[in-house]
N, C-alpha and C positions, 0 to 999 in steps of 0.2 A: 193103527187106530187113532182117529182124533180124535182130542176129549179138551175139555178144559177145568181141572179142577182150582176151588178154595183151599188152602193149605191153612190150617192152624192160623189166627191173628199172632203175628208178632208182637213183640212189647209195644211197638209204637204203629205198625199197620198191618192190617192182611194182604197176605198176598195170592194175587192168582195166577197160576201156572197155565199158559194156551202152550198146546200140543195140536202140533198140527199144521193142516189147513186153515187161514182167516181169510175165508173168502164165502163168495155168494152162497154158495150150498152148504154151507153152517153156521151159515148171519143170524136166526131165529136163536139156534141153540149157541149161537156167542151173544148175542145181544143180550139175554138172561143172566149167561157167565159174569159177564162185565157189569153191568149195572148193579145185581142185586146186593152185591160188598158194599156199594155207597151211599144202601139205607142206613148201617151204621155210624159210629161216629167216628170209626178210625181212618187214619190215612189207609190209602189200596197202593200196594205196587202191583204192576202185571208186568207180568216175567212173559218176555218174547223169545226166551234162548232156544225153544224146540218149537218155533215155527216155521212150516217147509215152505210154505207160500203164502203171501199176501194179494189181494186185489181190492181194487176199490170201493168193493162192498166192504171189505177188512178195515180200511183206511178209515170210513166212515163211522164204522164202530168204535173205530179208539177216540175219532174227535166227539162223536156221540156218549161217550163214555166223559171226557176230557170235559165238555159243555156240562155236562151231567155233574158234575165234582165242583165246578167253580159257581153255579148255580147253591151248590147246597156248603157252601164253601170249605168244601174239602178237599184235600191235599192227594192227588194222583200221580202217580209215577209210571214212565213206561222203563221196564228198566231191562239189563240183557237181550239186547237187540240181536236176531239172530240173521244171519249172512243176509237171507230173502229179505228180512225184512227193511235193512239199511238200505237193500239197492231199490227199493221202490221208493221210501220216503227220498231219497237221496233223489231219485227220478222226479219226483214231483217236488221238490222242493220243501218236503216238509220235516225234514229232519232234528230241525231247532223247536219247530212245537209242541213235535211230539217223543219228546226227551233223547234226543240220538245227540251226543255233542259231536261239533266235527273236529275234535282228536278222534273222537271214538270213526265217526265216519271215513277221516284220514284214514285211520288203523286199518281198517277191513277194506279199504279200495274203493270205496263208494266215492267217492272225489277225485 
């Protein structure tokens, strides 16, 4: 099942868990996921560790998400990148902006 939950705000940000699919046929119900944490006023991390696939409706989301955060000048992390997800940013080149360092990308083969 895919889902993505808000987990408890941390002492310094909430975090949100995507499970799953981040792709076109749950862009609605991710685009809500993501966003809604960054009416508050804490930093978001969003945990990528149990996502099975990315596509480019996904990719969107997290810059969507990304725009979203520096606009209201809040601190966004993408953090725990999981396999699919390194080898797409790593495919399009967007590794560095959307928080994958490349030791981390080195580490998992995406380079």
């Amino acid at each position: 099942m895919s889902r993505a939950k808000v987990a408890k705000p941390l002492a310094t940000a909430t975090r949100v868990c995507v499970e799953g699919e981040l792709t076109i046929y749950r862009a609605m119900e991710l685009k809500r996921a993501l966003l809604e944490p960054l009416e508050s006023k804490n930093a978001v991390e969003i945990d990528l560790s149990r996502v099975t696939e990315l596509d480019t409706s996904g990719v969107q989301l997290m810059l969507l998400a990304q725009r979203t955060a520096a606009a209201k000048e809040l601190e966004l992390r993408f953090v725990d990148h999981s396999p699919a997800v390194v080898e797409v940013l790593a495919l399009l080149n967007l590794g560095a902006s959307l928080g994958l360092g490349a030791s981390e990308a080195t580490a998992r083969g995406a380079l």
